[in-house]
N, C-alpha and C positions, 0 to 999 in steps of 0.2 A: 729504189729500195728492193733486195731480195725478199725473197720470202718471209726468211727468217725475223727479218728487218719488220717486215707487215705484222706477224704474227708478235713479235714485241713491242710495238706500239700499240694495238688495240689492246694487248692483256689488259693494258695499264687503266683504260678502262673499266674493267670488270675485276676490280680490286677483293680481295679475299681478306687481304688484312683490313680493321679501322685504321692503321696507319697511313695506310697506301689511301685510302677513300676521299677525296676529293671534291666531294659535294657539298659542303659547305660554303668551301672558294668557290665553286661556282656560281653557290646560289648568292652570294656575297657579290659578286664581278656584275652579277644578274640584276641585283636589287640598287646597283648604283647606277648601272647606265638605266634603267628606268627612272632614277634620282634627277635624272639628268633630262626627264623629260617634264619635270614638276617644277612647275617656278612658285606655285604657291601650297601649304599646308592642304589647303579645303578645296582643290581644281577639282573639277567634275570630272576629267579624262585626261589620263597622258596627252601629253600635247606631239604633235606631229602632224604630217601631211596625209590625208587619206580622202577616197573619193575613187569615184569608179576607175578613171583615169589610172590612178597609182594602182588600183588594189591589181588592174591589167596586168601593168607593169612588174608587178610583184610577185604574180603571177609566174609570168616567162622568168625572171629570174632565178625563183626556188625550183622549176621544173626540169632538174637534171640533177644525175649525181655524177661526182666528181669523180675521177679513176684514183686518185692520189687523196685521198680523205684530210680534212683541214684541219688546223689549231683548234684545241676544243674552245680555247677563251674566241678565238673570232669568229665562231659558228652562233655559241649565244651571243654572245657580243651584235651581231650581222641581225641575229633571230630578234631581238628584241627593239632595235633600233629601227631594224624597216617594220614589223608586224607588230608593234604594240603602241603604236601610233591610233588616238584617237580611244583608246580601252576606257568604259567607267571603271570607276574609280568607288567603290559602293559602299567605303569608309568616309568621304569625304560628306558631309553637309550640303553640301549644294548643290547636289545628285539626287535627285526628286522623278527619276530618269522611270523606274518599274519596280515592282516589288523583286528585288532582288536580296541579298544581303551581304552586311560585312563581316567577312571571316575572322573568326580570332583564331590567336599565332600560333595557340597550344595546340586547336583544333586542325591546325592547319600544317605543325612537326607530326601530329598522328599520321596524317593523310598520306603527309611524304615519307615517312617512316613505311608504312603499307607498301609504299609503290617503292621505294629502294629496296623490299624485300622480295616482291614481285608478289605480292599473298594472294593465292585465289581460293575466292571465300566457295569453294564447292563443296567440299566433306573436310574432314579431321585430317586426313593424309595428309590434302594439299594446304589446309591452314592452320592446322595445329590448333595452341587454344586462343589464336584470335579469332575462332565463332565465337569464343563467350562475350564478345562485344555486340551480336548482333543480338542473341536472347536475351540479352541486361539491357540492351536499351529497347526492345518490343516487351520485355516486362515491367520497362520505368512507364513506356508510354501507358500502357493497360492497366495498370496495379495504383502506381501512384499520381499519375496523370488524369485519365478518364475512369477509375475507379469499377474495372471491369471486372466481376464475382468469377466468370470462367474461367479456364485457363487459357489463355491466349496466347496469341502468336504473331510477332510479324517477321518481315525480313526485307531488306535493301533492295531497291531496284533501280531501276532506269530514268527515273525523272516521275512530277506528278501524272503523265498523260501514263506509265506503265501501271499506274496504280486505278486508274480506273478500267482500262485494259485488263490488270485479275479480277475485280468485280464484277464484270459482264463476263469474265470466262466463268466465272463463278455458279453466275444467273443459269450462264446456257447449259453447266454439267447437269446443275440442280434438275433444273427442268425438263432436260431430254438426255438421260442417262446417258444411250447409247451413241452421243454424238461423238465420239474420240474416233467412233469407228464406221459410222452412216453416216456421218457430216449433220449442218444441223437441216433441224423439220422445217417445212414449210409454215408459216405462219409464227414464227418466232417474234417476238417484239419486246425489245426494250424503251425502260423511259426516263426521261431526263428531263433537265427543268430548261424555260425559256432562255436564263442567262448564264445557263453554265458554259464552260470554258469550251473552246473547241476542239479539244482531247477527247471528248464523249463522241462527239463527230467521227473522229481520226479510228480512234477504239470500235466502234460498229462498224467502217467501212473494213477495218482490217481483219474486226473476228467472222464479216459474211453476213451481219447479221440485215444491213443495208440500211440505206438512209430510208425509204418510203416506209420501212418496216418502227420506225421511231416515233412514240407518244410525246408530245411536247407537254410539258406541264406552264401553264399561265400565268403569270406574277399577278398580287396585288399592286394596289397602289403603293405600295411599302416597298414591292420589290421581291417582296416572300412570297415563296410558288404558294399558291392557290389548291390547297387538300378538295376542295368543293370539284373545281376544274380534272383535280388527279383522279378523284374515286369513280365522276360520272365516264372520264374516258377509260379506265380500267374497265368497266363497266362496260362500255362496249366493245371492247378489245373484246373481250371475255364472251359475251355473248353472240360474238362472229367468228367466235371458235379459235381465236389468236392464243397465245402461249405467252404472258407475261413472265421474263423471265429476269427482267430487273427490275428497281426503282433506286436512281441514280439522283441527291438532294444536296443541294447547298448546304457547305460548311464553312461559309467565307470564299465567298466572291471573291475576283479579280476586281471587278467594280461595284465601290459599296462594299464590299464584307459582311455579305448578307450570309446569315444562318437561318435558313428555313426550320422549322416545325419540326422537326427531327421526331420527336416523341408521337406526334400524330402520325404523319407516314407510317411509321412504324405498326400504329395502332390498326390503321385502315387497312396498311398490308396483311394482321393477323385476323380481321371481319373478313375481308375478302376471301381468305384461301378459306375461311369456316363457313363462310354463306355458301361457297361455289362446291366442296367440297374438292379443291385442288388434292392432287396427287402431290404436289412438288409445294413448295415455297417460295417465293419469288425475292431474290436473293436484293438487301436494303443498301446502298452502300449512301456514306458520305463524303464528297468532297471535300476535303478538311484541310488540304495541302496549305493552306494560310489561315485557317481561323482554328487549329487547333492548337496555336499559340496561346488560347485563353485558356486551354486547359493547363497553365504553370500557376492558375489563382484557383486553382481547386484547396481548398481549406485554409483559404486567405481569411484574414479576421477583416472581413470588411468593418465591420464595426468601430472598431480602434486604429483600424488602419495605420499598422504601426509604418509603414513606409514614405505615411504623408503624403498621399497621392491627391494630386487636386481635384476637389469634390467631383466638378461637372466630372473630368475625367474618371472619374473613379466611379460614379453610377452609371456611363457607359460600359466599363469592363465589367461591371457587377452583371448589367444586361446582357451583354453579351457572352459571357459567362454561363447564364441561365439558361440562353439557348445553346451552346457547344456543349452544353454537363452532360445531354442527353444522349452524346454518341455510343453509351456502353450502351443502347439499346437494339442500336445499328447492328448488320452483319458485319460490316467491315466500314474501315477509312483508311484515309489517306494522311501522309506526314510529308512535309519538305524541309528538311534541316538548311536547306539553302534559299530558304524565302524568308523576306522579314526579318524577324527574332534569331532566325534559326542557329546562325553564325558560322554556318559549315560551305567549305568547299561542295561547288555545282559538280556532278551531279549526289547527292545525296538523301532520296528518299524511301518513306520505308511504306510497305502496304500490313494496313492489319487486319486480321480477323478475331471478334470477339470470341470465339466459339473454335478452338485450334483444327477440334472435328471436322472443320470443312477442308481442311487443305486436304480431303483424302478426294474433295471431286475432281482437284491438279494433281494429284500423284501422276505419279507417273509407272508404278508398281502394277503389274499385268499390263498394264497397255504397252510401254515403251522398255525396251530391256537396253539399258543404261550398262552394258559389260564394258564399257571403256574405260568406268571411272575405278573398275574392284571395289563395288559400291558391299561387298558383302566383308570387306574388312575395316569398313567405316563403324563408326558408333553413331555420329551423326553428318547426315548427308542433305543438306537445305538443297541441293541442286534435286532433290525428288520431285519437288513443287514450284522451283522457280522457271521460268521460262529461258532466263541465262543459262547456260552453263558455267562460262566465264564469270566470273564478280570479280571486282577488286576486296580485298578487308578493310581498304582506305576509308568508306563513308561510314562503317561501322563503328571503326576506332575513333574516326574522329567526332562522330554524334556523341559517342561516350566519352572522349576526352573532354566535348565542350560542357556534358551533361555535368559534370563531375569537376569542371571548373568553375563555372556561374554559377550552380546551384540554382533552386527555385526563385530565390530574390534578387539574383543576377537579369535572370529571365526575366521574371515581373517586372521590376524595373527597367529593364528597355523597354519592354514593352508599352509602360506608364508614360513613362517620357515622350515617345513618339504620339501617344493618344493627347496627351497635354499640349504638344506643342501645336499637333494638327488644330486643337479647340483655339488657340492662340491665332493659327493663321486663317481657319474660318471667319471668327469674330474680326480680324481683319479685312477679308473679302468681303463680309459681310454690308460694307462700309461705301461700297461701291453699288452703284444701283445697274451700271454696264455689265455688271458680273453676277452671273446665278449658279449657286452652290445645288448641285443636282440631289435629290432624294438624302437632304440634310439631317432630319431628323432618322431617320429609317437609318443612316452609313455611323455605324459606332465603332467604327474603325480609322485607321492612321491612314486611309486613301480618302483623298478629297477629288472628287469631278465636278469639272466645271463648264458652263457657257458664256462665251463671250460676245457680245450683241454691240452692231456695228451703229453707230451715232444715230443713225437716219430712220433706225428702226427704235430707236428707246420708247416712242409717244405711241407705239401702235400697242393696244390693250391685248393683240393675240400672244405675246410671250408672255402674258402672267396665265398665260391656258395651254404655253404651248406644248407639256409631258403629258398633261391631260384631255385634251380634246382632239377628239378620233377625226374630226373633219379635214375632208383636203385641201381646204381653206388653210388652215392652221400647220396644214404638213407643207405648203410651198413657202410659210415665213420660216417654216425648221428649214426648210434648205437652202434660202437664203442665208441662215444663220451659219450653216455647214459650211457654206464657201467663205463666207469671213473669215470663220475661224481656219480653216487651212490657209488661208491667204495670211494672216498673221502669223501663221505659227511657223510657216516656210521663211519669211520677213526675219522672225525673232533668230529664230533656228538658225541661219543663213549668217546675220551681221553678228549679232553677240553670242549664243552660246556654242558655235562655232569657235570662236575668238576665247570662249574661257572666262567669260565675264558671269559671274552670279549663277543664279538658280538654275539648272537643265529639270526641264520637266519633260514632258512626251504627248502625242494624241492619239484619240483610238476613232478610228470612223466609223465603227458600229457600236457604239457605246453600249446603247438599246435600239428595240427594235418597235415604234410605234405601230398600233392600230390600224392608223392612216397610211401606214406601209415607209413611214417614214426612219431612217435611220438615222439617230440623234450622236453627233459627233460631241465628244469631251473631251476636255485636255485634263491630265492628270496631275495630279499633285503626289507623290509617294516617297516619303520620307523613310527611311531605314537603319539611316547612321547614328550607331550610339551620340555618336559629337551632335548631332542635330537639337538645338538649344532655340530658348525664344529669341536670340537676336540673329538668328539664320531664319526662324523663320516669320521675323517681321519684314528681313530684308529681303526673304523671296516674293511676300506681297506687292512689296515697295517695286521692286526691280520688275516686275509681270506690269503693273496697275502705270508705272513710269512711261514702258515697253507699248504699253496698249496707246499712250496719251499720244506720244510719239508718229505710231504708227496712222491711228485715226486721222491726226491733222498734219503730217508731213508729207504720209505715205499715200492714203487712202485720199488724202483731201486735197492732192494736186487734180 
């Protein structure tokens, strides 16, 4: 091909007219040879071959580009057949895999609409008026969400680990004005609770602020950080001259779905800076990125409950409820429209602040002069304050597309049904004396963790002690326990859901972290898909408790 020849081919790519636009047959070509990897309704994963071996393979294949550019149908055609092999699948029912979520379609033409226009969400110039999708949903969440009297603010960013990353940038402007330009002070310290996600980890190694320099806050027996454990260690943070510059609290756990005391923190953070006579304020955030789903039952008639939510079900979101109400107390939280409920394409979350006033300690006005963007012919420029420059408008739009599809009772009700079905499959579990539902009463949420206890150990009296007793005694039958459970779950994992048979669930090796120094391993249960009904989930009881019978006396008991 001449040049000429080149340059008329690709145009045809980058179509001007909607006539000439051809994304549709694409995305149509796309969604059948994926059809093609579904033999059933409810599979948990495209089916296909993957594994170290292949992904190698697959590797050296994609790692060249070609001189003569290919058929656009046999490029996705190629794209989807070798590499989406093995994908969940996070509509399907029988995906219990992580808190992920299922996209809906509206949500999900916004997103692609975004990215077919290429919208970069930085100022007015470059997005025109699709910002007004990022202030209409940071004013849905604050106004009629979390019921926040300020004026608020949020905006889009990277995932939930970037949303606790501005909280602690937040903490450290607060607290030491002049870091943008001295870096920070010695003796900086942030604090986080014992089982918060590993993003607070991630976020202090990267803001400097270090790991030695981090206050750990203690759980109760419940699981709920421990305010007694938080105020005495602030307490001496403080009196060895340390610079408390966060407190970082559960809003819904990864495991469990614990919301912490929110109102108390909050309380203690305002005695402390009045007892001590802080200069600064030590900046409150909550981890919300999944339990701020319960703020969709803010002015729910629980009384009447006109949506007929099943009782037990319905007085744990009433609780849990009570504890997430209290976020407008907060400096700031977190949103992930792509966990759970959320229904939006990964990645799409938003960070917010109760109090708009603060985004002036992220400005970026005097400190960074931003002349590449002609920031002085914008009206409004969210890149002042975000750490991106780049944004897509695609999470924006489609937070607001799904907002504005579901409504509040769309939302509620998944949400209901997931908590409903989870009480379904507990009182299922329940049934089995092999199996222990971890911190049952305390998890008022749609994630179940479990332990599974290998035959030989059911008669020994230390696993009805084994969460709670600190003795090492008791931490060498937890690690007995740990290798079981890996040993079956590699077993399960391996022959059937592998294969596409019933339930995919997942394990985590550090569930919690005992006293005894013992790390308690859990397999999860995590339901998410609207389709998830009570006969998916008596059959994933069924198909686990079947899986376990199997393995004990076939596997274990040769």
């Amino acid at each position: 091909m001449n040049k000429n020849e080149i340059y008329e081919r690709i145009k045809q790519y980058f179509p001007l007219q909607f006539t000439e636009n051809h994304i549709s047959e694409y995305l149509v070509r796309c969604l059948r040879a994926v059809a093609q990897k579904i033999d059933s309704d409810d599979l948990a994963r495209l089916n296909g071959s993957a594994g170290k071996s292949e992904f190698k393979g697959l590797v050296e294949k994609y790692s060249s580009v070609p001189k003569v550019g290919e058929p656009a149908e046999e490029v996705l055609e190629s794209i989807v057949n070798d590499l989406f092999s093995r994908v969940p699948r996070w509509r399907s029912p029988e995906l219990q895999y992580n808190v992920g979520t299922a996209v809906n379609s509206v949500a999900l033409a916004a997103y692609v609409l975004a990215l077919e226009e290429n919208i970069y969400a930085i100022n007015d110039g470059l997005a025109g008026n699709s910002l007004v999708a990022e202030e209409a949903v940071s004013s849905i969440l604050a106004r009629d969400l979390a019921g926040v009297e300020k004026k608020a603010r949020g905006f889009f960013t990277f995932g939930g680990t970037a949303t606790n990353l501005y909280a602690k940038k937040l903490g450290i402007k607060k607290a030491v004005p002049g870091s943008s330009r001295k870096g920070n002070t010695e003796g900086i310290k942030a604090m986080v609770t014992r089982d918060c996600h590993f993003s607070h980890d991630v976020s202090i190694d990267w803001l400097g602020i270090g790991k030695d320099n981090t206050i750990i806050i203690e759980p109760g027996s419940d699981r709920r950080s421990n305010l007694d454990d938080a105020e005495r260690k602030i307490r001496e943070a403080l009196d060895s001259g340390g610079i408390l510059t966060s407190i970082a609290v559960n809003g819904g756990t990864t495991y469990n779905h614990i919301v912490d005391g929110i109102n108390g923190f909050v309380e203690l953070r305002d005695r402390i800076v009045q007892e001590y006579s802080l200069s600064y304020t030590p900046h409150v955030h909550v981890d919300s990125v999944i339990g701020w789903s319960w703020l969709f039952f803010r002015g729910y008639d629980f009384e009447n409950n006109p949506l007929d939510i099943n009782q037990r079900a319905l007085n744990m979101i009433r609780e849990q409820y009570g504890r997430i109400s209290h976020i407008n107390m907060a400096d700031s939280w977190g949103v992930d429209f792509h966990k759970g409920i959320g229904a939006c394409p990964v990645d799409c979350s938003v960070f917010m602040v109760n109090d708009e006033r603060d985004l002036r300690y992220i400005s970026k006005k005097g400190e960074i002069d931003i002349h590449h963007l002609a920031e002085e012919f914008s009206f409004t420029s969210p890149v002042d304050f975000t750490l991106e420059t780049s944004r897509s408008a695609g999470p924006a739009l489609s937070a607001l597309a799904s907002l504005r599809l579901l409504g509040l009772n769309g939302y509620r009700r998944n949400l209901a049904n997931l908590i409903e079905q989870t009480v379904v499959m507990r009182d299922s579990l329940r049934e089995h004396k092999d199996m222990y539902i971890c911190h049952e009463e305390a998890s008022l949420g749609f994630v179940t963790m479990l332990r599974f206890y290998p035959p030989e150990l059911m008669r020994d009296p230390r696993l009805c002690i084994e969460l709670s007793d600190p003795s090492l005694d008791t931490k060498n039958i937890s690690e007995q326990v740990n290798k079981y459970m890996k040993e079956f779950f590699t077993w399960d994992e391996s022959t059937r859901m592998r294969a596409g048979r019933g339930v995919e669930y997942s394990i985590s090796s550090g569930y919690i972290t005992l006293s005894n120094g013992a790390k308690i391993t859990g397999v999860k249960l995590y339901p998410v898909s609207p389709h998830f009904n009570e006969q998916y989930a008596r059959k994933a009881v069924e198909t686990i408790v079947s899986q376990k019978k199997i393995f004990d006396q076939q596997v274990k008991g040769k």
